[in-house]
C-alpha positions in Angstrom: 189.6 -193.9 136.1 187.6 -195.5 133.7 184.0 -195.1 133.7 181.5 -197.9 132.5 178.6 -197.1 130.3 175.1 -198.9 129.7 174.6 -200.0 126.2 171.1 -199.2 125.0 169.5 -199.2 121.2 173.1 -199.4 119.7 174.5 -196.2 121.7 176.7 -195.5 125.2 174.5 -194.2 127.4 174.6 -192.9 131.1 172.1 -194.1 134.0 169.1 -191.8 134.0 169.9 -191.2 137.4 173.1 -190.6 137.0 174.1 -193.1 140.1 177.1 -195.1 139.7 179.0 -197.7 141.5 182.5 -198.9 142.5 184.4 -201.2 139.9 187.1 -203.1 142.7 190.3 -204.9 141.5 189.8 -207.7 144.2 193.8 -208.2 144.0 194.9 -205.1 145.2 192.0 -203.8 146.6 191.3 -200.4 145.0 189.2 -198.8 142.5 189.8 -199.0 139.4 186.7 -198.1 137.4 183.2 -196.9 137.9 179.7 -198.1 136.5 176.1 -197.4 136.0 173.6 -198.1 138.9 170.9 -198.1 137.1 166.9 -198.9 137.5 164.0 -199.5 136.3 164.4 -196.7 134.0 167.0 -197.8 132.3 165.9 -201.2 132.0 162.9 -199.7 130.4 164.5 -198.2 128.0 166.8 -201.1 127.3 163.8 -203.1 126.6 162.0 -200.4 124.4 165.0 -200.6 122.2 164.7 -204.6 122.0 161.1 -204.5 121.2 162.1 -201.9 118.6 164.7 -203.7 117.2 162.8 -207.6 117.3 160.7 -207.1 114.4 163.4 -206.9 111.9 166.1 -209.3 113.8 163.6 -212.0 113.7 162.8 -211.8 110.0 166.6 -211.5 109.3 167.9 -214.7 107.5 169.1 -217.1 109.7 172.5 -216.8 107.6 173.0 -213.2 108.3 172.3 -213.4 111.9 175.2 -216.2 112.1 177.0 -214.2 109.9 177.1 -211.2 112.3 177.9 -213.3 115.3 180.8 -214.9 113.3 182.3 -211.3 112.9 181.7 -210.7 117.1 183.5 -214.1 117.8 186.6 -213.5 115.4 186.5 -209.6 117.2 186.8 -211.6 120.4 189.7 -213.5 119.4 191.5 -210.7 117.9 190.7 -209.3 121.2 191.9 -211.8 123.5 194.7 -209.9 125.9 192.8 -206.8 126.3 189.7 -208.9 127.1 191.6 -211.6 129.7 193.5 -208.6 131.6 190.1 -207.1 132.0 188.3 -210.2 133.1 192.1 -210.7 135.7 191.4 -207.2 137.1 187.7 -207.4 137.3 187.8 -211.3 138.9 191.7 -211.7 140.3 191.5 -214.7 138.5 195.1 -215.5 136.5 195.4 -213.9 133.3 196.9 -217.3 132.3 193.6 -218.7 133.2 191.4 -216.0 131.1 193.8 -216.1 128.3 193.7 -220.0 128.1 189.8 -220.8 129.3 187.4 -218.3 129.7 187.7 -216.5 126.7 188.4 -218.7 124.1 185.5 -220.2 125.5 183.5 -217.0 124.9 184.4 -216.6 121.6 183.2 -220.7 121.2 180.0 -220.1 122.5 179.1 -217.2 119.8 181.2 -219.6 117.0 179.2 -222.3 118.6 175.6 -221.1 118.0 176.0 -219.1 115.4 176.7 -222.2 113.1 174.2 -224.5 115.0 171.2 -222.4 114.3 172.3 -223.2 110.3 171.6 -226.3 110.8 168.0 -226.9 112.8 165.4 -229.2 112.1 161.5 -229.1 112.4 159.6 -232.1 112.9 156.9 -233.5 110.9 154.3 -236.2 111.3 152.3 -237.9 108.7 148.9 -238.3 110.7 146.5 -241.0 109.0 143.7 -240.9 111.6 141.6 -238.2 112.4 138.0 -237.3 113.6 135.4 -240.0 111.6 133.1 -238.3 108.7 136.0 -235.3 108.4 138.7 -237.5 106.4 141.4 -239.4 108.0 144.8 -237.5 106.4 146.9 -235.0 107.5 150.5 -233.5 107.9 151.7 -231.9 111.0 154.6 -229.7 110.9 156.1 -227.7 114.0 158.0 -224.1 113.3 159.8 -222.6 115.9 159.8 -219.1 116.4 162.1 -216.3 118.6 160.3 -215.5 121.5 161.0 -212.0 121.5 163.0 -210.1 124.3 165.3 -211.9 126.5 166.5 -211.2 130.2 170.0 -212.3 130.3 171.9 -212.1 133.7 175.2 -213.5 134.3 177.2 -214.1 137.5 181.1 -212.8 138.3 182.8 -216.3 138.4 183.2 -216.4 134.9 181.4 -213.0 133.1 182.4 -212.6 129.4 182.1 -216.5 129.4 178.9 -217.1 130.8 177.3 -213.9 129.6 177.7 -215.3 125.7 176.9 -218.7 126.3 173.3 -216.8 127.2 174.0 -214.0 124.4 174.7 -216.1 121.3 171.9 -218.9 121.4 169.1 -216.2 122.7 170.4 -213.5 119.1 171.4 -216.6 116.9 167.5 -217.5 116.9 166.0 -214.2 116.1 165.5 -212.7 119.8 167.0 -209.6 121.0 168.4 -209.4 124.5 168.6 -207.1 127.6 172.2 -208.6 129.3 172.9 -207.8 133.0 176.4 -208.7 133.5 177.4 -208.7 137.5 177.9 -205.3 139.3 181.2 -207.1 140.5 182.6 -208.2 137.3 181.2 -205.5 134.5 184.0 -204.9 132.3 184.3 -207.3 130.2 180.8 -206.8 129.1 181.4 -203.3 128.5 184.1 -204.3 125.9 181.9 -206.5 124.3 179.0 -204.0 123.6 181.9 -202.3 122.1 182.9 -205.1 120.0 179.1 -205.6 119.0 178.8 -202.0 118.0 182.4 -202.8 115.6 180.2 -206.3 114.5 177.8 -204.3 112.9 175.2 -205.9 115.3 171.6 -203.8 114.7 170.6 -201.1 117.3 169.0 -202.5 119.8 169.5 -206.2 119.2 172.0 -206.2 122.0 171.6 -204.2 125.0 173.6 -204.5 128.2 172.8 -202.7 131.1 175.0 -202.3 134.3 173.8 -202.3 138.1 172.9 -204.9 141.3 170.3 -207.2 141.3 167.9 -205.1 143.0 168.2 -202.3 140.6 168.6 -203.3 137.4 167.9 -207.7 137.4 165.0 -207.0 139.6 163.3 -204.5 137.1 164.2 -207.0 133.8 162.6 -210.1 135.7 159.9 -208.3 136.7 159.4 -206.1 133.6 156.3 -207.6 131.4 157.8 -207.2 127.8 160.4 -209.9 128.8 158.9 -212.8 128.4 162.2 -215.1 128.7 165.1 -214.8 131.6 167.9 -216.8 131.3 169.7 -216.6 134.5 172.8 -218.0 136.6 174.0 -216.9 139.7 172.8 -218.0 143.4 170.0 -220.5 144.9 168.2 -217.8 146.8 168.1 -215.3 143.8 166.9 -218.1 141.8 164.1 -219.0 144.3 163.2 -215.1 143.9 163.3 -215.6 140.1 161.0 -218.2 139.8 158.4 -217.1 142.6 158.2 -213.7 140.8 158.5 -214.6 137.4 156.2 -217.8 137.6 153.0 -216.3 138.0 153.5 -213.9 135.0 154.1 -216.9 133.4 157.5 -216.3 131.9 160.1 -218.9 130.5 163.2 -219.3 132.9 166.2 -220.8 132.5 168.4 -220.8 136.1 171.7 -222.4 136.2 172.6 -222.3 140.7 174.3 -223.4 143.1 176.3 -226.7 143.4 177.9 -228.8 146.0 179.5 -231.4 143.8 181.0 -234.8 144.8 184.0 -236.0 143.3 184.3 -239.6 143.9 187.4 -241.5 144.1 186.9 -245.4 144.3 190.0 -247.6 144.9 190.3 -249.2 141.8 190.7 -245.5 140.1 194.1 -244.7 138.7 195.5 -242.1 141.7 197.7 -240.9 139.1 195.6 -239.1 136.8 192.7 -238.8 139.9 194.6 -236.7 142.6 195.8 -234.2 140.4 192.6 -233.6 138.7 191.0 -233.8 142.2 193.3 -230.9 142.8 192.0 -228.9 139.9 188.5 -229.5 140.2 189.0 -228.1 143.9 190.7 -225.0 143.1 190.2 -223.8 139.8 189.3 -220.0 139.5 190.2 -220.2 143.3 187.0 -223.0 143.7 184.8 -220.0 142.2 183.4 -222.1 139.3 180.1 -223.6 140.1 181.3 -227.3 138.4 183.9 -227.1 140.6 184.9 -230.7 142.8 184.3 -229.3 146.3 183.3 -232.6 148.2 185.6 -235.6 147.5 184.0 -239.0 148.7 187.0 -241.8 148.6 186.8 -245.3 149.0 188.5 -246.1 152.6 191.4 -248.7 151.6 193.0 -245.7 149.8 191.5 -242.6 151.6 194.7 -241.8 153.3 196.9 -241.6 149.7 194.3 -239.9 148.4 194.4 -237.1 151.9 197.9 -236.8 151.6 197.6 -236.0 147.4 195.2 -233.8 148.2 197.0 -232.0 150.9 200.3 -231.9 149.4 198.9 -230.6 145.9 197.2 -227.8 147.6 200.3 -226.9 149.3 201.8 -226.3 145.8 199.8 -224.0 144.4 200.6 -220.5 145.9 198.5 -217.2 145.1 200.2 -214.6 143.2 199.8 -211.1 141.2 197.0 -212.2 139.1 198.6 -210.5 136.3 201.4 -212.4 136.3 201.3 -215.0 133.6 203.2 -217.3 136.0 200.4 -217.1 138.6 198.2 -220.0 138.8 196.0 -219.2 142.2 194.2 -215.9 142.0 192.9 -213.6 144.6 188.6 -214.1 145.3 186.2 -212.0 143.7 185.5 -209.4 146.6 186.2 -208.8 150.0 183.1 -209.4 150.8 183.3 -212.8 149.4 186.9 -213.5 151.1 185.0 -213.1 154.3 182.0 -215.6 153.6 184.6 -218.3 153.0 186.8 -217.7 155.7 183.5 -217.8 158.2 182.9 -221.3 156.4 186.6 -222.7 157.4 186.1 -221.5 161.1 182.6 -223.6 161.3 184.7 -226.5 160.2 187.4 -225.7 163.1 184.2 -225.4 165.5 182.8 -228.4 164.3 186.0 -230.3 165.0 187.4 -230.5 161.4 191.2 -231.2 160.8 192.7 -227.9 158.5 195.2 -229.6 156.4 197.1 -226.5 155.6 195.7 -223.6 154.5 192.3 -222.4 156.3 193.9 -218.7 156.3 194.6 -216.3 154.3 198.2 -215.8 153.0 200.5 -213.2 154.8 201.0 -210.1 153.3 205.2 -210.8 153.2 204.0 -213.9 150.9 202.6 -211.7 148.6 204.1 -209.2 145.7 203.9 -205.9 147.0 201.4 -204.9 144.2 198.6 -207.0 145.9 199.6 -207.0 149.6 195.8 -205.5 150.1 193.8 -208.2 147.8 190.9 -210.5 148.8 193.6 -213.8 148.7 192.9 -217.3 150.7 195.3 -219.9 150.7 194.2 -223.5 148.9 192.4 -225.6 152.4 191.5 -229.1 152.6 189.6 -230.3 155.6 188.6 -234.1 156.6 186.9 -235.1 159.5 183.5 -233.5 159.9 179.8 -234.9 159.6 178.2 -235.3 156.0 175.5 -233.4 157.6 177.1 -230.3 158.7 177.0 -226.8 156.9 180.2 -227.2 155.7 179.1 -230.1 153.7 175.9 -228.9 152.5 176.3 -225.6 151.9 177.9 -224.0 149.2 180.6 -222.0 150.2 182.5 -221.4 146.1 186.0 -220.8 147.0 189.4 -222.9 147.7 188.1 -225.0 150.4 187.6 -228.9 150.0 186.2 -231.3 151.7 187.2 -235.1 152.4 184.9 -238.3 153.0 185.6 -242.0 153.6 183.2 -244.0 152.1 183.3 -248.6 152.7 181.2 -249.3 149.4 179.2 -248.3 146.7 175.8 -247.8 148.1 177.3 -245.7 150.6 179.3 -243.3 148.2 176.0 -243.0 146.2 174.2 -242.1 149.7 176.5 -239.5 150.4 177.3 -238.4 146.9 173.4 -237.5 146.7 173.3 -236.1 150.5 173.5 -232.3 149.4 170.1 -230.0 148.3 172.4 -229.9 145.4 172.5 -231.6 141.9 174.7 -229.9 139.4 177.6 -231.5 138.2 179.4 -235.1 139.5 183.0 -236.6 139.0 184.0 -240.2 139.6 186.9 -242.1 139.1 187.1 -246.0 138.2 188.3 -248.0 135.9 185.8 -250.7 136.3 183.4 -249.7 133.1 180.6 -251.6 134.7 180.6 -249.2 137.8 181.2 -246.5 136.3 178.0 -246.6 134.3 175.6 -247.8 137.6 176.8 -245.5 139.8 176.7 -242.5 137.3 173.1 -243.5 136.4 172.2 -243.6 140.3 173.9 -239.8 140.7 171.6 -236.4 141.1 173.5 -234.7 138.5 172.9 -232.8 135.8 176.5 -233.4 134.6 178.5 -236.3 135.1 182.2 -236.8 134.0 184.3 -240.2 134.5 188.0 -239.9 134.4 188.0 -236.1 133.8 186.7 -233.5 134.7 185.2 -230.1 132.9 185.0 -231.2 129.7 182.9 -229.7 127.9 180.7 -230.9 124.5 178.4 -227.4 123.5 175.8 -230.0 121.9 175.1 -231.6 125.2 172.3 -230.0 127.5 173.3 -228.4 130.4 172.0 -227.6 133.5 171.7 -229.3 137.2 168.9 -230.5 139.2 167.0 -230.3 142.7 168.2 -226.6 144.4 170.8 -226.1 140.9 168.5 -224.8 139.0 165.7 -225.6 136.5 165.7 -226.0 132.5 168.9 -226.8 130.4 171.1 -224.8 128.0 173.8 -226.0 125.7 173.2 -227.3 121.9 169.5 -228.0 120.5 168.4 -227.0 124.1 169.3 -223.5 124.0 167.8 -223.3 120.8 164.4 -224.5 121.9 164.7 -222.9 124.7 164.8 -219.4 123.4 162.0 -220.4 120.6 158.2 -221.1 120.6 157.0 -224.2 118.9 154.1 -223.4 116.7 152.4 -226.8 115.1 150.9 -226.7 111.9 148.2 -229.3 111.0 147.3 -229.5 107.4 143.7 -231.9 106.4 144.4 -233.7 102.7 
């Protein structure tokens, strides 16, 4: 069994009190690795080795730093099977699906930033009024400077890819980090502090320490030499984040929940818009938090659009994640098999219609390998109240819902309906529409025609109860630096 380590000032270290947890393959249900449980302790020392290491990384050329995150993302790369069977095992997402998305994606994000951060600009203002009898010229410039340590905490849907899209833009501008990757997904950060340590990455720049929330995010959020957390994962932990963390004043970046619309109006070609309907629904098993788990559709063609749904769901059956034939995965835990199946039963309470699926596969349906995994089969429900749970909550696995909607206004209401304002998906091919209604939208993100494309020099980020700030190009980069101004009298 393999056992985890935390990463600390450039070396493999053990929890100082020597607690570790269970690693679970969520596709076959057993054990397959162990990992630190650490504290405040080691967080402590995590962060005395980033405040060690800042001074130097921050006065580092901007060219070497890029340099050395270059050499990480081409590491990834070369990398890439051992790295997507890791993040299958950990997640019991396809190993297609790691091989072809999430780390590629990974090794963008470090590419990404570590080329963008050549390439910054500072303002400057030629000021020709100023207080009377003390001249009238000036110049103003603005530098921007790292901020120091970061707290970087990344969620289980997507770890390696998530964890450096916060990694590369907070060490690309001069900070050093403290990373807490998910207890329930660790492993592929564990291969990328070894990957670091093969970069030639600094002591201390990087450090990544393993545990829960409680234990180990708690005690980085909380610690007062971080003065910068970058965080994604859930609404409630976010709501923690920012009642703790706002008093001491701290920047914060949280990425949350979502309970996206997908809207399908009846001039939208059904061709291209079922199937990606389809795949915004059940991606990553619905456990990506973009994905399209409400779909509104205009009423002359809600029926086609059921039935699409319906019968594409039908197709996609869950497999051995490690087959590179599978396409539908197992869930991340047990735990979290459990929380959407208690979803799918409101529905059936609430008098929903469960077309197909709303169970979870049988065990004969399976490959023997995985007869003991945390699968659900692909549902798609119509008939319940916009205002239920069901609709409003977010429940971040293969469920779907479906809405008729008679007009515009009304597709907008219900689009909006949800605490929730992260991402948004419509369908027309009336241009006119499609650029009124996507301005009337709560959504950080909004795509037309397609869906999950993604541009890394666009901000990112959602609105209302999905978080606050944005990451993604010349955002992340202000966002881990401090504007400093500089006025100059002539």
């Amino acid at each position: 069994m393999d056992t985890i380590a935390n990463f600390i000032g450039g070396q493999f270290t053990r929890p100082v009190a020597g607690r570790y947890l269970d690693n679970h393959d969520p596709a076959t249900g057993a054990v397959y690795s162990r990992l630190p449980d650490s504290d405040t302790a080691d967080v402590a020392a995590a962060v005395g080795a980033a405040r060690q290491a800042f001074p130097a990384w921050s006065a580092t050329p901007a060219r070497e730093r890029s340099r050395l995150l270059l050499r990480l993302a081409d590491l990834v790369e070369a990398n890439l099977d051992r790295l997507a069977r890791a993040e299958s095992i950990d997640t019991g997402k396809p190993v297609s699906l790691a091989r072809a998305v999430d780390i590629p994606r990974a090794a963008d994000n470090l590419r990404f930033f570590a080329t963008a951060v050549l390439h910054t600009q500072s303002d400057f203002h030629d000021t020709d009024e100023g207080t009377p009898g003390q001249g009238g010229r000036a110049v103003n410039y603005t530098l921007r400077r790292p901020r120091g340590v970061c707290g970087l905490i990344s969620p289980w849907n997507l770890p390696l890819y998530l964890l450096t899209w916060k990694i590369a833009p907070a060490l690309a501008t001069g900070n050093t980090a403290v990373a807490k990757p998910s207890e329930v997904t660790p492993m592929t950060a564990f291969l990328l502090s070894q990957l670091a340590v093969e970069a030639g990455l600094p002591p201390g720049v990087l450090n990544v320490v393993h545990g829960t929330g409680p234990g180990a995010g708690a005690a980085i959020v909380t610690h007062p030499d971080v003065p910068t957390i970058s965080f994604t994962g859930s609404t409630a932990t976010g709501k923690w984040i920012a009642a703790t963390a706002g008093p001491m004043f701290k920047r914060l970046s949280l990425e949350l929940g979502g309970k996206n619309p997908l809207l399908i109006f009846a001039d939208a070609d059904l061709a291209r818009a079922i199937p990606t309907a389809v795949r915004a629904a059940f991606t990553n098993q619905g456990q990506i938090c973009l994905c399209g788990s409400r779909v509104l559709v205009e009423r002359t063609i809600f029926r086609q659009v059921l039935d699409g749904l319906v019968e594409g769901a039908q197709r996609l059956h869950p497999g051995d994640p490690l087959d590179p034939a599978t396409t539908q995965g197992s869930l991340a835990s047990r735990q979290h098999l459990d929380k959407v199946a208690s979803y799918v039963q409101i529905a059936r309470e609430l008098g929903g219609t469960i077309h197909g699926g709303g169970a979870a596969p049988s065990a004969s349906s399976l490959p023997e390998r995985v007869r003991g995994g945390a699968f659900y089969l692909p549902t798609v429900i119509s008939g319940l109240e916009p205002g239920c749970r069901v609709e409003q909550e977010e429940i971040f696995g293969p469920v779907v819902t479906v809405q008729p909607f008679d007009s515009d206004d009304q597709a907008i209401t219900l689009a909006n309906s949800t605490p929730y304002g992260l991402a948004a998906t419509l369908f027309t091919q009336d241009a006119t529409r499609a650029h009124r209604v996507a301005a009337r939208l709560d959504a950080g993100i909004i795509w037309v025609n397609c869906w999950l494309l993604r541009d890394l020099r666009t901000p990112f980020g959602g609105m209302k109860q999905s978080g606050l700030g944005r990451e993604g190009g010349a955002e992340a980069l202000r966002f881990f630096t401090e504007p400093r101004n500089v006025c100059i009298g002539l």
